[in-house]
C-alpha positions, 0 to 999 in steps of 0.5 A, a space after each residue: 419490471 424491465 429493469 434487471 440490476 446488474 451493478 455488481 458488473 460494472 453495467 445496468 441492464 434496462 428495455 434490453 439495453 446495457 448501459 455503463 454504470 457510472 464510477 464514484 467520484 471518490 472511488 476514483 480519489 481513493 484509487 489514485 490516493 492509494 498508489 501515490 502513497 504507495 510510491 512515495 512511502 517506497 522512495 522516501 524509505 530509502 531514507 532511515 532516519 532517527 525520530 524519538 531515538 528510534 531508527 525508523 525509514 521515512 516512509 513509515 510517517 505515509 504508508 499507514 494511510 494505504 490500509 484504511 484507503 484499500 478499506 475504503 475502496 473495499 467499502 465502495 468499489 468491493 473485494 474483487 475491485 480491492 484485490 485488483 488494486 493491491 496487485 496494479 499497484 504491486 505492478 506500478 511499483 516494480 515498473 518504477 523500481 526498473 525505470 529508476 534503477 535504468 535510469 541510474 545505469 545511463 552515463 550521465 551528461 558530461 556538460 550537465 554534471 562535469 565532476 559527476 557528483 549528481 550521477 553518483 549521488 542520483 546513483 547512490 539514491 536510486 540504485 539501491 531503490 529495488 531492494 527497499 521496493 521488493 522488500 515493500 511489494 512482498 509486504 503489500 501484497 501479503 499483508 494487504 490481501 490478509 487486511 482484505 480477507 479480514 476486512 471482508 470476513 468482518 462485515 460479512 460474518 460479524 457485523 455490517 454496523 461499528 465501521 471503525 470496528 472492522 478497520 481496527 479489526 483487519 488492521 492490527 491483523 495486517 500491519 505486523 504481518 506488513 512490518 514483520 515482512 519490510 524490516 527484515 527483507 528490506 533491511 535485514 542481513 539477509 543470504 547474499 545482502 551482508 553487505 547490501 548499501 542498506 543492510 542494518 544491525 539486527 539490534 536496527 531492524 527491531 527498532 524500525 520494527 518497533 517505530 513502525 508498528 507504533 506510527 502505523 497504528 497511530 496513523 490508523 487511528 488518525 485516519 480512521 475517520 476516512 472510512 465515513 466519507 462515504 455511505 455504507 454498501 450493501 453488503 449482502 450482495 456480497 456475501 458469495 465472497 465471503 
């Protein structure tokens, strides 16, 4: 009788005492999963590529998997947990976006580079890095807080049952919204952007448009088995936040 839950802090209370309460192995995985990926889809989108006949950036092939990780960190660790995560990670890319356009800035060394071919390739890589990171980071955020609340409004007002259901649901909410706010921003001719290294033709921005609302959906159906690798969480505690 002495013992108060107080879980949903992060701590238990028991005799009087608080003690930590420990964080899942997997939410930990998941967390680190989930920012990696979304570094290596920022960098590789650089890149556009022709798959099938279709313009398409590269990082299109490893960003999808983020929405059922952001689902599965909202299953085990809650909604106020995978809100902060969107944001850190939006956080830790606009850090690497500046550190790599810094580095892109620094004379490179004579003795390491003599005709300077690797600073001006390095350059031409990483230079043009902000726009494709801005572009993503706008994206994330607004789509992946839009998943977030559809996610959420799923099992708290629809059902607790059918997972796969819930991760279908707030995906093909939240991924247009992504891909819509990415192609364009990313690589649309935008006021001032004209002539922006990366800016394609319109006729371009549908096609990776397109593409990348095909692969996202068919990586979230591959992925979608992701969302079992833990139990379910109780749900009702969470229902103030609905």
């Amino acid at each position: 009788m002495n013992d108060v839950n107080v879980e949903r802090r992060g701590v238990s209370q028991k005799n009087g005492a608080l003690v930590a309460t420990a964080v899942p192995r997997i939410a930990v995985v998941v967390v680190a999963a989930y920012a990696a990926a979304q570094m290596i889809a920022d960098i590789t989108s650089v890149k556009i590529g022709t798959v099938a006949g279709l313009a398409v950036d590269m990082g299109t092939f490893i960003y999808p998997i983020t929405f059922t990780l952001r689902d599965l960190v909202h299953k085990v660790l809650g909604k106020k947990n995978a809100q902060a995560l969107i944001i850190v990670a939006a956080v830790i890319n606009l850090l690497m976006v500046l550190y790599t356009a810094w580095a892109a800035s620094v004379p490179v060394d004579p003795l390491s580079d003599p005709d300077g071919s690797f600073g001006a390739a390095y350059s031409m890589v990483f230079g043009p890095l902000w726009r494709i990171t801005i572009a993503s980071i706008l994206a994330e955020v607004v789509s992946e807080l839009v998943d977030t609340e559809a996610y959420h409004w799923f099992v708290t007002r629809i059902t607790r049952r059918k997972q796969w259901a819930r991760v279908l649901v707030s995906n093909a909410i939240s991924v247009p919204i992504d891909n819509a706010i990415f192609a364009i921003g990313a690589f649309g001719a935008l006021p001032l952007l004209q002539d922006h290294f990366l800016t394609v033709p319109w006729a371009v921005v549908g096609e990776i448009f397109i593409f990348n609302l095909l692969v996202k959906f068919a990586v979230t159906l591959v992925s979608l088995p992701m969302i079992y690798l833990t139990p379910d969480r109780d749900w009702s505690q969470d229902i103030e936040d609905a």
